[in-house]
C-alpha positions in Angstrom: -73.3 38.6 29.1 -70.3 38.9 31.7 -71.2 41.1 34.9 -68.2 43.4 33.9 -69.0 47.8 34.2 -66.9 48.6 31.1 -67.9 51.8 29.1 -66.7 51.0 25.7 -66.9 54.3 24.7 -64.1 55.3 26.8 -60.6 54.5 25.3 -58.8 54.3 28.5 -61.0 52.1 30.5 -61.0 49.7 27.1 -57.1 49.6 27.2 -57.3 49.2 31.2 -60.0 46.1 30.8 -58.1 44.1 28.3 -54.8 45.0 30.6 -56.7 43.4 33.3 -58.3 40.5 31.2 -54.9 39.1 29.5 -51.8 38.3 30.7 -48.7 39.9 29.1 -47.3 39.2 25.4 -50.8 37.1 24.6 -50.5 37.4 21.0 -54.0 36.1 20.8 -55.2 39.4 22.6 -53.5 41.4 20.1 -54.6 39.9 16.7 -58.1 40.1 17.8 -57.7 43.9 19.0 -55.4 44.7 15.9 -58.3 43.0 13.8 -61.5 44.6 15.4 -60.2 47.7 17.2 -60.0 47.7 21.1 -63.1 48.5 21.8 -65.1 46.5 19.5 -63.3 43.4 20.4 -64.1 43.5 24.1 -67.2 43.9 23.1 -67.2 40.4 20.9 -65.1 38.9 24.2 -68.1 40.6 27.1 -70.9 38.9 25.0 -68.6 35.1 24.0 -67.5 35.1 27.4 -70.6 33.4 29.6 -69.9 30.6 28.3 -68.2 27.3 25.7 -71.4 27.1 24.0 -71.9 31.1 23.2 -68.4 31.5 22.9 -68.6 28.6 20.0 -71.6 30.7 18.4 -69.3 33.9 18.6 -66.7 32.8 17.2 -68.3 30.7 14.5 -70.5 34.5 13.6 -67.3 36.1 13.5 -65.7 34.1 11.0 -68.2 34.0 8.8 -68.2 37.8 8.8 -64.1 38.0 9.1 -63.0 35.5 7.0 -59.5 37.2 6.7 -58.5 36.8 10.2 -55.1 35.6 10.6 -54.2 32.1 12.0 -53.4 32.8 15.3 -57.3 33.4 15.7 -58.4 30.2 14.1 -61.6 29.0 15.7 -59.9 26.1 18.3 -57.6 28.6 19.5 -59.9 31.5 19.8 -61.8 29.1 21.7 -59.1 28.2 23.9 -57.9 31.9 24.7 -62.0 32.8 25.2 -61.8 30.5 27.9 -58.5 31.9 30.0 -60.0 35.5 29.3 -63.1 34.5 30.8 -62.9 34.3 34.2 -61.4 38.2 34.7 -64.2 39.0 32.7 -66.4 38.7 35.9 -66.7 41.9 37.6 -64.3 43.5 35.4 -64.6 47.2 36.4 -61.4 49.2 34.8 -62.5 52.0 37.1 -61.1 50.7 40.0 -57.4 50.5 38.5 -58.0 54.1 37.1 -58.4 55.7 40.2 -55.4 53.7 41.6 -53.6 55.1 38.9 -54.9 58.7 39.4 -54.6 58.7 42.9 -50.5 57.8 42.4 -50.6 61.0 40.0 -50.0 58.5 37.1 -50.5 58.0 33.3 -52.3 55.6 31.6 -50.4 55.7 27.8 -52.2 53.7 25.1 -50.6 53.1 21.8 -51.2 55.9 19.3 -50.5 58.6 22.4 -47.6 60.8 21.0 -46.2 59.9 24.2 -45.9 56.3 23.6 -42.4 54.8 22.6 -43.3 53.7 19.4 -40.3 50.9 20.0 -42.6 49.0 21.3 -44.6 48.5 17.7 -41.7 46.1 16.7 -43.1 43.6 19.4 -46.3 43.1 17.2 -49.2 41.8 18.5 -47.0 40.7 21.6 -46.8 44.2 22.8 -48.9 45.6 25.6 -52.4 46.5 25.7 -51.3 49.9 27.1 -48.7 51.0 29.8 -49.3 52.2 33.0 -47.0 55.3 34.1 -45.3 56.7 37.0 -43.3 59.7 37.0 -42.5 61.5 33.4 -45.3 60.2 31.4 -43.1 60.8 27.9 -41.6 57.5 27.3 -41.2 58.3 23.6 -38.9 61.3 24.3 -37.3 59.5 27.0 -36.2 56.6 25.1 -35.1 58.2 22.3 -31.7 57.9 23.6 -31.6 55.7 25.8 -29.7 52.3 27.0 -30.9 49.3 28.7 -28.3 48.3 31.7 -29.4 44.7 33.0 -27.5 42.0 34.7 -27.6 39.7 37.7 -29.2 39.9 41.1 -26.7 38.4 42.9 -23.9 40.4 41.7 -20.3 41.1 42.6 -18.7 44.3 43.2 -16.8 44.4 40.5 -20.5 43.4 38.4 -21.9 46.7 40.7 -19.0 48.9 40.0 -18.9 48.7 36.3 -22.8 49.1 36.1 -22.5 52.1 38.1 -19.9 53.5 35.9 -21.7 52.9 32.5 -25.0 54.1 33.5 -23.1 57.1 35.3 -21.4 57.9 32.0 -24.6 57.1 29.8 -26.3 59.6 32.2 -23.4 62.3 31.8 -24.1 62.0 28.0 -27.6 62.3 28.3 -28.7 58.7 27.8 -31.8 57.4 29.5 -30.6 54.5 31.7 -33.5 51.7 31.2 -33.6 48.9 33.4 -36.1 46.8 35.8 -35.6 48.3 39.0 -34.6 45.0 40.6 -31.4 44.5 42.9 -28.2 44.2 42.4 -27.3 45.0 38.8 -30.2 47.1 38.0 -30.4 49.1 41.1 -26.2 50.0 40.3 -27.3 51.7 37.3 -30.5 53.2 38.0 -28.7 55.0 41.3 -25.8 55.8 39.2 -28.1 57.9 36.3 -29.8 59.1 39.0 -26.2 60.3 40.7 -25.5 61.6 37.2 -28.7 63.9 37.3 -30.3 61.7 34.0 -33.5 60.1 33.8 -33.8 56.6 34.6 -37.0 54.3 33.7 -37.9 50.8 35.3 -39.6 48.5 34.0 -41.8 46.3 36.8 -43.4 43.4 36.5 -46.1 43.9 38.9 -48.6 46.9 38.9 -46.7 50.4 39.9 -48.6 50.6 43.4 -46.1 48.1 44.5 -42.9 49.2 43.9 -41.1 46.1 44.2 -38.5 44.7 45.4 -39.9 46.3 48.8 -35.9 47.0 49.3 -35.6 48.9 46.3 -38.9 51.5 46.9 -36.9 54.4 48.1 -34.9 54.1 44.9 -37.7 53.7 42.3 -39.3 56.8 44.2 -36.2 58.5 43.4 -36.7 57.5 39.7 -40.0 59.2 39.4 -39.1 62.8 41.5 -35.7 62.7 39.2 -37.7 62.9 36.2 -37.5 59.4 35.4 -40.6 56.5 35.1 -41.6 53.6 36.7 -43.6 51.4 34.5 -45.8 48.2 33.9 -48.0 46.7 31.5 -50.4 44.8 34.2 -52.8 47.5 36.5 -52.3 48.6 39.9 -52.9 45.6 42.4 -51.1 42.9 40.1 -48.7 40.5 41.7 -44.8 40.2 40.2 -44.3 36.7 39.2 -41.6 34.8 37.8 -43.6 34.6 34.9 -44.5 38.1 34.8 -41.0 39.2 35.1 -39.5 37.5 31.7 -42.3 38.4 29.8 -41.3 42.0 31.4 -38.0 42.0 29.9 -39.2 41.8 26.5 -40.3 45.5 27.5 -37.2 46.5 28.6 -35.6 45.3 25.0 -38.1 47.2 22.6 -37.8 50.1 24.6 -34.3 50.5 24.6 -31.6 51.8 21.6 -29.5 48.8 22.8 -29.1 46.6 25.7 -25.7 45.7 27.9 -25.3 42.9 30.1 -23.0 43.4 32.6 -23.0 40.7 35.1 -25.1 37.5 33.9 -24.3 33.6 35.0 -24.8 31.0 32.3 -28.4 30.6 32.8 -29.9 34.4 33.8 -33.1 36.3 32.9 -30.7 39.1 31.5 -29.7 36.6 29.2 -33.6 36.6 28.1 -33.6 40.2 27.5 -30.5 40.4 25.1 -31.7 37.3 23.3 -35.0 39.2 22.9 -33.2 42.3 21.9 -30.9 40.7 19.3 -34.5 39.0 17.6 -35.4 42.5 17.4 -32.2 44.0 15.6 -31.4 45.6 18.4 -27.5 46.4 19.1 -26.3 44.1 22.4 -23.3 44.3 24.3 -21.7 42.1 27.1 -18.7 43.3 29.7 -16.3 40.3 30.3 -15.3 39.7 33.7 -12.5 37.1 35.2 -12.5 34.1 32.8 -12.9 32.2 36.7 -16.1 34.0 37.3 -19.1 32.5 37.1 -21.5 35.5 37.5 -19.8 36.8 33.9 -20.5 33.7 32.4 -23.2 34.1 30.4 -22.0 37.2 29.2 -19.1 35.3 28.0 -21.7 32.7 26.1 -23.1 36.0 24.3 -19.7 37.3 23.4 -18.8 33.4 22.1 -22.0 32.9 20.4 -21.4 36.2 18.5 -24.7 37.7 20.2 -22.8 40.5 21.4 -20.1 42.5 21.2 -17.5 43.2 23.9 -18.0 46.8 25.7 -15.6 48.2 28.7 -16.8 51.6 29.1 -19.6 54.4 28.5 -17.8 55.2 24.7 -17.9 52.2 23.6 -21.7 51.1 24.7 -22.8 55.2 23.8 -21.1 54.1 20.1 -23.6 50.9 19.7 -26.6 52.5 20.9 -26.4 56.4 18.9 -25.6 57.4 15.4 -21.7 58.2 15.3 -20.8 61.1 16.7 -23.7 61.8 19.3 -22.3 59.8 21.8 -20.6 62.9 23.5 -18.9 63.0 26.7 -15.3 61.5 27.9 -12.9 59.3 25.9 -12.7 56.1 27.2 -9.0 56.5 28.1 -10.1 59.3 30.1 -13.0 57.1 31.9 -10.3 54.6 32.5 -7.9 57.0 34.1 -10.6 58.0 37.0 -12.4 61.2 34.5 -15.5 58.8 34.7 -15.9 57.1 37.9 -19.4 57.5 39.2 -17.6 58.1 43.0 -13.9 57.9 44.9 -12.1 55.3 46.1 -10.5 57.5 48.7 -12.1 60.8 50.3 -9.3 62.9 48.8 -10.6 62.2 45.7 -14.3 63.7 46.5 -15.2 67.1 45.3 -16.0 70.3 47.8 -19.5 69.2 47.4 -18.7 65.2 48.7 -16.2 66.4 51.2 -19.2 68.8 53.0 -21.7 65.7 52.6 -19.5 63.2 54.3 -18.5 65.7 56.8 -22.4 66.5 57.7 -23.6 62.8 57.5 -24.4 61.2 60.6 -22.4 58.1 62.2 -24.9 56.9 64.1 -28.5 57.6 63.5 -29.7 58.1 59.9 -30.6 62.0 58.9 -33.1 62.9 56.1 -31.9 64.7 53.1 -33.3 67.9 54.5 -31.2 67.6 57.7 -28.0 66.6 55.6 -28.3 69.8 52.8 -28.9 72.2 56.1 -25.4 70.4 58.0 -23.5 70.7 54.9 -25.3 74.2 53.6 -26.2 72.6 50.1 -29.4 73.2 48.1 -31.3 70.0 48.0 -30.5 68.7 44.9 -27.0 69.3 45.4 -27.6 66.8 48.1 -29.7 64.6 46.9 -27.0 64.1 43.8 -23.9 64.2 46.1 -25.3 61.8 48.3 -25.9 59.1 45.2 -22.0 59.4 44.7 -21.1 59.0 48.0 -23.6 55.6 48.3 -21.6 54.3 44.9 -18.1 55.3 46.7 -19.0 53.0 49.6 -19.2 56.2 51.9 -22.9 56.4 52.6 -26.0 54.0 53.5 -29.4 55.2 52.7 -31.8 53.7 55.2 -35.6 54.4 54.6 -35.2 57.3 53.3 -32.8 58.4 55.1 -28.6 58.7 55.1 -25.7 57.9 57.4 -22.0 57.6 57.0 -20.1 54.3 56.5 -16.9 55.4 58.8 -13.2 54.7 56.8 -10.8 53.2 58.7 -7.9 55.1 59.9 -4.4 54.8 58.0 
């Protein structure tokens, strides 16, 4: 039998084992749990797993008692996916990632939990083994209404200005603001919702001890004290990889009422998640940008291809995600006209509470929030909120943690 500590009697450390035993969407993994129940199945995998010869025996004993397991676990490829679960199998000790989890103040979430977004059922046996939690551990409430916002990396301002104005206005209408917590696209709209005073969830595709990118760690931290979540299907201690991160998106998909790509060039991982969403009935939309552009061109492709539909402001992506007439909020005339703009073009346009930030921010050296709300006499999340704007308006630069002015230039 494998050398794996695994109490099978414990729900939690049977979801965190087959976590840390198979990789995400292994459909393989979830017909055999769906067939046996979680526990049971590890079981059958712990005593098939020393070797090809006793897995053979296993899996020849289990279809002679389970003759009505489905294809996917015909014998050859039962045998092949025995084999890749194998190795992790070897000193498999869930307790280890438990603690990690515990020790972050996290939630482990298994399917069946109230708390679990039952969104995530549509994925089928390609959904996760269980979800580890950061933050808000309520996914279910918190995608209830709730938006995915993805798009490019490498985006352009104009690809960071109209995320941060959709997710801003999403927020405002009290729309959770899903994304993946990476740069550029998906760190507009997560510091936008989190401007807006909405929740925000992020999706990684490494374990939630790392909060990765590195860049980005201050904002996902934000996320969880703002009420948000960061998320993952792997444990604590699992590397992002490339691999990992499209097989993420499929997450971010379920999860979310619909999904908007902002920014995406013709060949773009955003493009995997609203392909994935569209397989999964869900509602997509794609903002055009300059017909010259090539960071908007695969959101062209979608809008051509007829995966999408076109969207320009929060109205019109609130109307594909919500029953009509929840939506809420400001026309999109109005959002147009300036009545939705996450921050100001010009510092005559801030509010009293923007005006006393920028006025108590710092040139030089970078002051904590603490330091700032004290300056400016603000309570802290006054500050905290005020200071999101002015970062969107170009007026502010967080820097670990902490906040500075970006001078304007005289006129």
């Amino acid at each position: 039998m494998a050398d794996g500590v695994v109490d099978l009697g414990d729900p939690r450390a049977v979801a965190a084992a087959w976590s840390r035993v198979v990789e995400p969407s292994d459909t393989a993994a979830g017909h055999l749990v769906r067939a046996l129940g979680p526990a049971a199945a590890l079981g059958w995998l712990l005593g098939a797993a020393p070797g090809p010869d006793v897995a053979e025996g296993a899996i020849r004993r289990l279809h002679a008692d389970r003759p009505d397991l489905p294809a996917d676990l015909a014998p050859a490829r039962l045998l092949r996916a025995v084999s890749r679960w194998a190795p992790r199998t070897r000193g498999l000790d869930p307790r280890r990632e438990l603690r990690a989890l515990d020790l972050l103040g996290g939630t482990l979430l298994l399917p069946g939990d109230p708390r679990w977004p039952r969104a995530l059922d549509d994925l089928g046996a390609g959904g996760p083994q269980c979800l580890w939690v950061r933050g808000a551990p309520d996914l279910e409430v918190l995608s209830a209404r709730s938006v995915a916002v993805v798009g490019a990396r490498a985006c352009t301002e104009y690809g960071r200005h109209v995320a941060a104005e959709l997710a801003h206005g999403l927020a405002g209408r009290g729309i959770t603001v899903v994304s993946g917590g990476a740069y550029g696209i998906d760190a507009a709209a997560h510091r936008a919702a989190l401007a807006a005073g909405g929740p925000t969830v992020a999706f990684l595709a490494g374990g939630v001890d790392r909060l990765y990118p590195a860049g980005n760690a201050d904002l996902l931290r934000g996320v969880i004290d703002a009420g948000g979540a960061v998320v993952s299907e792997v444990p604590p201690g699992s590397v992002p990889s490339r691999v990992r991160f499209l097989l993420r998106n499929r997450l971010i998909a379920a999860t979310a009422r619909a999904t908007v790509v902002v920014e995406a060039a013709w060949r773009s991982g955003a493009l995997s998640t609203a392909t994935r969403a569209a397989e999964l009935l869900r509602p997509v939309g794609a903002v055009p940008g300059p017909v010259t552009s090539m960071a908007s061109g695969g959101c062209h492709r979608l809008l051509r291809d007829g995966m999408a539909v076109c969207v320009t402001d929060a109205d019109e992506v609130a109307e594909l995600a919500l029953p009509a007439g929840e939506g809420g909020g400001t026309s999109g005339a109005d959002a147009r006209q300036g009545g939705g703009r996450p921050g100001a073009e010009d510092l005559d346009d801030l509010d009293g509470v923007g005006r006393r930030l920028f006025d108590a921010l710092p040139v030089r050296r970078a002051a904590d929030v603490g330091s700032i709300a004290r300056a400016a006499g603000l309570a802290l999340d006054e500050t905290r909120g005020g200071l999101g704007l002015l970062e969107l308006a170009g007026f502010a630069v967080q820097e670990a943690g902490a906040w500075r002015r970006i001078p304007r230039p005289s006129r």
